[in-house]
C-alpha positions in Angstrom: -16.0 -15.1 7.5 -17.0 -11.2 8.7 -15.4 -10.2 11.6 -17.1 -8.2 14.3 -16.0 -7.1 18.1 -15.2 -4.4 20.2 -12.1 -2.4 20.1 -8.8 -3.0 22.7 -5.8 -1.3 23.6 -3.0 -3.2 24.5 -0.9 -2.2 27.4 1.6 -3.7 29.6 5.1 -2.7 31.8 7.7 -0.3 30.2 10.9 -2.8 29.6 14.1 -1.5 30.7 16.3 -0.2 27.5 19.9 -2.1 26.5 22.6 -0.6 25.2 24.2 -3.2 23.2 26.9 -2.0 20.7 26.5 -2.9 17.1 29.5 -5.0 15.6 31.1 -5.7 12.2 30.2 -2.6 10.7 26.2 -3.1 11.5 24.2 -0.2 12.5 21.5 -1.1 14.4 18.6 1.1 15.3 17.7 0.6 19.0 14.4 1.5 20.4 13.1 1.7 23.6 9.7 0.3 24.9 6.6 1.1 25.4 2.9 -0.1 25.4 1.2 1.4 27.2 -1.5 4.2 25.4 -0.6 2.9 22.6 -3.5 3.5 20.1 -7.4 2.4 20.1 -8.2 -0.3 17.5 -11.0 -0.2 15.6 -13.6 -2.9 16.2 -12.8 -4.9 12.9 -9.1 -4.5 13.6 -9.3 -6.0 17.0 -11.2 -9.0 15.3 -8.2 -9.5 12.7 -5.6 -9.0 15.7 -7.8 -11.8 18.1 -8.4 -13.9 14.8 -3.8 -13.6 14.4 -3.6 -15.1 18.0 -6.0 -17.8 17.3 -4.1 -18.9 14.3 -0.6 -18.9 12.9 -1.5 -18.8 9.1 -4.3 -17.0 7.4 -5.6 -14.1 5.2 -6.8 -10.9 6.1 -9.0 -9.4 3.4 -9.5 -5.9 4.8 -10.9 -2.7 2.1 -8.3 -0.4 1.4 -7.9 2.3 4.1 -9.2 -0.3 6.8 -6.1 0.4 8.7 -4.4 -2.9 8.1 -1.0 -1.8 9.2 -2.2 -1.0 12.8 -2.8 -4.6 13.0 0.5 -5.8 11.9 1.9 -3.1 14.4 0.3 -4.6 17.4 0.6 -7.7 16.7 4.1 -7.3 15.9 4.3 -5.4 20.0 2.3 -8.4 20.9 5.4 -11.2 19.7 7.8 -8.7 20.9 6.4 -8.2 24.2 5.9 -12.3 24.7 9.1 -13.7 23.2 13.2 -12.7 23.3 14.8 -13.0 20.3 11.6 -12.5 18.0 12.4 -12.0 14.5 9.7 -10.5 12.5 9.6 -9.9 8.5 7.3 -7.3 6.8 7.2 -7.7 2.9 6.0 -5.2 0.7 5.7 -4.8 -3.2 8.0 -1.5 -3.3 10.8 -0.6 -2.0 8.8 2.7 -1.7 6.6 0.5 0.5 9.1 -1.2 2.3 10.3 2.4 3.4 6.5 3.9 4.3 5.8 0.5 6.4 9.2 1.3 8.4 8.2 4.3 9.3 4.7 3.4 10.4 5.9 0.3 12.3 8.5 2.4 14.6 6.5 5.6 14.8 4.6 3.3 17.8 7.5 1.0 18.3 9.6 3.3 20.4 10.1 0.7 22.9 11.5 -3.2 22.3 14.9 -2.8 21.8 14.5 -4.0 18.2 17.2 -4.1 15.6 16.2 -2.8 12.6 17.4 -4.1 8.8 16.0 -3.4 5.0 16.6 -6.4 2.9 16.2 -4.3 -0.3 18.2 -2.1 -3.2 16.5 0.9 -2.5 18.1 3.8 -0.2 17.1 3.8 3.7 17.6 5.6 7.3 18.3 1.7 8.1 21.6 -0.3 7.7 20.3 -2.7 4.5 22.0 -5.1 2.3 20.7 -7.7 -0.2 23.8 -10.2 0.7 23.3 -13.7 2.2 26.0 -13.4 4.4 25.8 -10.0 5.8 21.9 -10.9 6.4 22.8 -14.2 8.4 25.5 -12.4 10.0 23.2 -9.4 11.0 20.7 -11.7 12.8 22.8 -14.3 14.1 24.6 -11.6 16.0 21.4 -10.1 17.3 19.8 -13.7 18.4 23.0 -14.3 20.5 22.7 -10.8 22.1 18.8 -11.7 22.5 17.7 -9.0 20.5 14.3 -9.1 18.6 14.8 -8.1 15.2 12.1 -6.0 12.3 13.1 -7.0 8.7 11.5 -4.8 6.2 11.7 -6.8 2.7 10.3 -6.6 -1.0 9.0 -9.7 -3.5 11.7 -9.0 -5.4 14.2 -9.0 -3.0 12.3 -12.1 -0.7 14.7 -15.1 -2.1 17.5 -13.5 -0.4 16.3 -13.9 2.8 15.1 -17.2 1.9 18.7 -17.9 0.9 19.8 -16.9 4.4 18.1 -19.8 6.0 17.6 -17.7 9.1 14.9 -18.4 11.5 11.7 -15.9 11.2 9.1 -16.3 14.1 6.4 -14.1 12.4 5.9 -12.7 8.9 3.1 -9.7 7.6 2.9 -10.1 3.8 1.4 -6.7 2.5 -0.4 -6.2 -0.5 -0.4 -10.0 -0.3 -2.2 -10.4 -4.0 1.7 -9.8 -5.4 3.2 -13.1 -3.9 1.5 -14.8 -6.5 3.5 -13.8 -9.8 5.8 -16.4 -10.7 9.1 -14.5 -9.3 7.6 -14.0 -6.1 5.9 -17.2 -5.0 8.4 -19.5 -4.8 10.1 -17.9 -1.6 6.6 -17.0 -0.3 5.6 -20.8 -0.5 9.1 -21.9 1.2 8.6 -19.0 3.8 5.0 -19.7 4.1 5.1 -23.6 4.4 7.7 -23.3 7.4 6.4 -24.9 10.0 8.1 -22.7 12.6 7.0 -19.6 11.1 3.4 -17.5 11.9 2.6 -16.2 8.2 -0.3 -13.7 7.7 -0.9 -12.3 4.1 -2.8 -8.9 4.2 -5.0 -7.5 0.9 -7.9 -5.8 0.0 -7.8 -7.9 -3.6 -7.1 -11.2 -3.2 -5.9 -13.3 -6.5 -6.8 -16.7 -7.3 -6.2 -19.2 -10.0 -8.0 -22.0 -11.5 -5.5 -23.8 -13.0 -2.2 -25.6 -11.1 0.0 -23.9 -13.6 -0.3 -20.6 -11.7 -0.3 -19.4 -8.1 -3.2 -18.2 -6.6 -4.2 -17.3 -2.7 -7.2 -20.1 -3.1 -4.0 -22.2 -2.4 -4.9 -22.8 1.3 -1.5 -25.1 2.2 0.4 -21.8 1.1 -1.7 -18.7 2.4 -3.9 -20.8 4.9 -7.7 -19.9 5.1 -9.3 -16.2 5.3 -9.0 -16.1 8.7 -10.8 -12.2 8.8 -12.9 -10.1 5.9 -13.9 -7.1 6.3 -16.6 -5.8 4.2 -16.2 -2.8 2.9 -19.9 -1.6 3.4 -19.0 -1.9 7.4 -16.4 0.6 7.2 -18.5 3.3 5.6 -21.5 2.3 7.4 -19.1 3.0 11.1 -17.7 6.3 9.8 -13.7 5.0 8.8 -13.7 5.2 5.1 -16.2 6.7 2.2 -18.1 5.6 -0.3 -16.6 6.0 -3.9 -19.3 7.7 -6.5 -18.3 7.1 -10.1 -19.0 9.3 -13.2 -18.5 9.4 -16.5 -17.2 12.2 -18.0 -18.4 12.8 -22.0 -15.3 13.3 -24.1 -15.4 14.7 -28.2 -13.2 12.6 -30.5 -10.2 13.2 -31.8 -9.7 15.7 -35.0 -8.4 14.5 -38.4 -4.8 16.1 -37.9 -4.6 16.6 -34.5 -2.1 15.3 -32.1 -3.0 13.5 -29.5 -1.5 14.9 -26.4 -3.4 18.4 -27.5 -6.5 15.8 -26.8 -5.5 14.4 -23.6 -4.7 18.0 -22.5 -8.2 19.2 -23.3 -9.6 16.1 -21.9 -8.2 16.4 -18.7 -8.3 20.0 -18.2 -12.1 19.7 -18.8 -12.4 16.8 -16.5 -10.7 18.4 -13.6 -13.1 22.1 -14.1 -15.9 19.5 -14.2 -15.0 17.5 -11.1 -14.7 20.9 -8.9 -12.2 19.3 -6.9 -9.4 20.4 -5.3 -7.1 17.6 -5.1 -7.4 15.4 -8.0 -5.0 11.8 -9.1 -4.4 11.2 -12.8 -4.2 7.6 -13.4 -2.4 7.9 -17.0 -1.4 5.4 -19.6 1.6 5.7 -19.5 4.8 7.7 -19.2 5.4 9.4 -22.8 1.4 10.2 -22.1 3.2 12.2 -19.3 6.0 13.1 -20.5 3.6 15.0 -23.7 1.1 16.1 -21.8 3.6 18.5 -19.9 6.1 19.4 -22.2 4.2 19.7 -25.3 0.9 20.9 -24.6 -0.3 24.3 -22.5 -1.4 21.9 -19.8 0.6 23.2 -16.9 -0.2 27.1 -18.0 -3.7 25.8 -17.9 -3.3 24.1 -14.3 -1.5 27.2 -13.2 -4.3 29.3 -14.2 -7.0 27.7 -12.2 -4.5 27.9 -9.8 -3.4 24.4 -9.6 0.1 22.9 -8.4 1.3 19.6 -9.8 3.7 16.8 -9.2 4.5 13.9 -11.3 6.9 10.3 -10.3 7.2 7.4 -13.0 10.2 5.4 -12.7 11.6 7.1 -16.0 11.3 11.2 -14.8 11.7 10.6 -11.3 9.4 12.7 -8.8 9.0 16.1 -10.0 7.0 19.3 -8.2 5.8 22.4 -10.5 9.0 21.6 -12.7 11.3 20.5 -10.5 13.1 17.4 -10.2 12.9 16.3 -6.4 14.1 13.2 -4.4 11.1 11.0 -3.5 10.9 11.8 0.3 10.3 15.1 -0.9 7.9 14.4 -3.1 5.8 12.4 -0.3 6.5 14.6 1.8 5.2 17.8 0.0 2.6 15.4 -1.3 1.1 14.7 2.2 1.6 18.4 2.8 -0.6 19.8 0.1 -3.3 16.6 0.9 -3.5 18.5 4.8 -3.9 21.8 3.7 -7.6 22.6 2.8 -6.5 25.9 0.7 -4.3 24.0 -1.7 -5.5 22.7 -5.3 -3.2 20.2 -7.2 -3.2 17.6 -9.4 -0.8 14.7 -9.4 -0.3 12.3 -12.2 1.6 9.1 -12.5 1.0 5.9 -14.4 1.4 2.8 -11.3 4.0 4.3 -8.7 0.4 5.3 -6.7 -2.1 2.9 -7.6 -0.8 0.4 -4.2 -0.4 0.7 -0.8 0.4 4.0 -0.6 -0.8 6.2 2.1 -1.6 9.7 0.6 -4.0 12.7 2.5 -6.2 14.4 1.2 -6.8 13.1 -2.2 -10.3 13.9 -3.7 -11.1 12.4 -6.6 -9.2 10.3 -9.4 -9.0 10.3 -13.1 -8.8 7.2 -14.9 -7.2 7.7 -18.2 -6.2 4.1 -18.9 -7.6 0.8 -18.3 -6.8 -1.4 -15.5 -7.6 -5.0 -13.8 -10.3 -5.5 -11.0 -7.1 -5.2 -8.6 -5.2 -2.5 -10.1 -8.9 -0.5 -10.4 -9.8 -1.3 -6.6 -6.7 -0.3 -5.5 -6.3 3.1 -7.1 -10.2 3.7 -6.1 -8.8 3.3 -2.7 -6.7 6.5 -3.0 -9.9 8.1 -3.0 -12.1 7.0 0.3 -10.1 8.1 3.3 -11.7 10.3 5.5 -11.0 14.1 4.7 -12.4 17.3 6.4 -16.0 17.7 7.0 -17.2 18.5 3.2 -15.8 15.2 1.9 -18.5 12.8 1.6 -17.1 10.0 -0.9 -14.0 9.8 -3.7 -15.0 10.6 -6.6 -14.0 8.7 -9.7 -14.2 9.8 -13.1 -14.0 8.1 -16.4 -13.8 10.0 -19.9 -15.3 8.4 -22.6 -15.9 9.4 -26.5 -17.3 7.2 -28.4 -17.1 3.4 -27.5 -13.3 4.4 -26.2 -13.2 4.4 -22.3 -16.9 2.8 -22.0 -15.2 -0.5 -21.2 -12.9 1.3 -18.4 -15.9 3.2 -16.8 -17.9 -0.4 -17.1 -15.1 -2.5 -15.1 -15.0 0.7 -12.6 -18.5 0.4 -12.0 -18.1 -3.3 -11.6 -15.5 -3.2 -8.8 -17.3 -0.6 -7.2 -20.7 -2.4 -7.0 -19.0 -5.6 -6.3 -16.9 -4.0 -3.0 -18.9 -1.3 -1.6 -22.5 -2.4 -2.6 -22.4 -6.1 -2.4 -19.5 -6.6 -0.1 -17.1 -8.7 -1.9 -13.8 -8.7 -2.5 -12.8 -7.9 -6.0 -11.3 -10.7 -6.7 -9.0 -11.4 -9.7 -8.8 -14.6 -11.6 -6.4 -16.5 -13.2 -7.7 -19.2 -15.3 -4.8 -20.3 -18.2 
């Protein structure tokens, strides 16, 4: 199913803000109300909000950078502005995520008096907790005092809400292609399956299986029909994201005796001069490939020559900025800076912190250094097609090669790209044993 429409904004009266104290120790964040001027939808995101209120269960298969969150947003104003009490969850595969989704959800919900809670291990502006009881506690408390409730979750951290046996009226499952590792689906079935529950599952990738051993989002009585798809050729063709052009970048093998990070360092260096690009992502292969490249090899000097900043986060060095060790809202923060400013040249590299879901500005063109499945290759190409200033006219995605080493990479890259933006498709990933 494609969707097509006009766009809407959805307005209605200001609601009177409570002031209900928080008990037992909770802090609750409570925001006042407003809907009307929200913010215009796109066509294709009015047509996934319409095709939510038509159905309580579905996918929505929308190309990355189609916005996806706006429609969890206003539907999520939609419940809230039609029901006391509503309790809505928002799952996301990081607890990076999780963080960046709160943020976008009450940057336009400034209104509902909605109590906020992270059901994660990670560090939030939010009261949060991963135990049962405090989690029952929290929104039993909140229910009596007829309080609508946001719930910002991770996979990981899903069963424990599942364990809470609290009542959830609607639930957005981002990056929805994750539910379906074996950790992760069990809760998303029970969660999914509720019959009191709306459950939408959001992704650009969708996974499938072919065998009832494993979990896959062709499993209708779990993820419910695709309800909306958006092709990807639509959004490029209306003006909201770019085209991705992919080239292949001609490496020299490696010398008998040489190390390799001296390799990668040439390698990259020569990529980046032959992108011309001012803001470039470095998908590596992994964190020692890192971890060399900057500590044994001239590559920074090299960077800092051409003047070029750079910034690194894996989950073993932390976020780091031109040699210093930062906290990770720093990092996103200075990251988005540098991706506004149309003076600054940098080049970020990381191994899978980036690849999903992340929001960044700004980003040119990416690097792929290591291999990656149709999802995790869609999703990082993604980093690369939001609209920038003027002179941006696609993402550009390089792939070096020497000899037969990196031909399969570039071929799989050039796959996902023929299969999303050319034919249309979804790239979808398989699971067959």
């Amino acid at each position: 199913m494609v969707c097509t429409g006009s766009s809407n904004v959805i307005t209605g009266n200001q609601l009177q803000k409570r002031h209900i104290p928080s008990t037992r120790g909770f802090f609750c964040v409570i925001i006042s109300v407003r809907y009307e001027n929200l913010m215009q939808l796109r066509p294709h995101q009015q047509d996934a909000l319409d095709a939510m209120e038509k159905h309580e269960k579905g996918q929505i298969i929308v190309p990355t950078g189609g916005g996806k969150t706006i429609c969890m947003i206003h539907d999520a104003m939609r419940e809230f502005a039609k029901f006391p009490q509503h309790t809505i969850v928002v799952v996301a595969p990081r607890i990076l995520l999780a963080n960046q989704l709160s943020a976008e959800f009450l940057e336009f919900i400034t209104d509902p008096e909605v109590d906020v809670m992270h059901v994660h291990s990670g560090e939030t502006h939010h009261f949060s907790t991963t135990k049962v009881d405090e989690i029952r506690e929290f929104n039993f408390h909140n229910a009596n005092n007829g309080r609508n409730q946001l719930i910002f979750t991770t996979y990981h951290s899903l069963h424990r809400i599942v364990e809470s046996r609290i009542t959830i009226d609607t639930i957005y499952f981002d990056e929805a292609h994750n539910s379906t590792q074996r950790n992760f689906f069990v809760p998303t079935k029970e969660l999914a399956t509720s019959i009191f529950t709306r459950a939408y599952f959001f992704t650009a990738t969708p996974k499938h299986s072919l065998t009832p051993a494993r979990a896959g989002m062709n499993d209708s009585k779990v993820y419910g029909e695709v309800i909306c798809n958006v092709p990807a050729p639509k959004l490029v063709r209306e003006g909201y994201i770019l085209p991705p052009k992919v080239e292949i970048y001609q490496s020299r093998i490696l010398k008998k005796d040489e190390l390799v990070a001296d390799r990668d360092c040439e390698q990259m260096i020569g990529a980046i001069d032959n992108l011309k690009k001012d803001k470039v992502l470095i998908c590596a292969k992994s964190t020692a490939q890192i971890i060399n490249l900057l500590y044994h090899t001239p590559f920074t000097q090299q960077l800092a020559w051409a003047n070029y900043s750079w910034m690194t986060i894996t989950s073993k060095t932390g976020a780091i900025i031109d040699g210093e060790k930062v906290d990770r809202e720093t990092f996103f923060d200075t990251l988005n800076e540098w991706g506004r400013d149309p003076e600054k040249k940098f080049v970020v590299l990381h191994h899978s912190i980036l690849s999903e879901g992340i929001n960044v500005n700004g980003l040119e063109a990416v690097l792929f250094m290591r291999s990656m499945d149709y999802i995790g290759i869609s999703q990082t190409i993604g980093r690369v097609i939001r609209k920038g200033d003027a002179d941006k006219v696609f993402g550009l995605v390089c792939v070096p090669v020497y000899s037969n080493v990196g031909i399969s990479t570039a071929r799989k890259v050039q796959n996902v790209v023929d299969t999303i933006f050319n034919k249309g498709e979804p790239a979808i990933s398989t699971v067959r044993k």
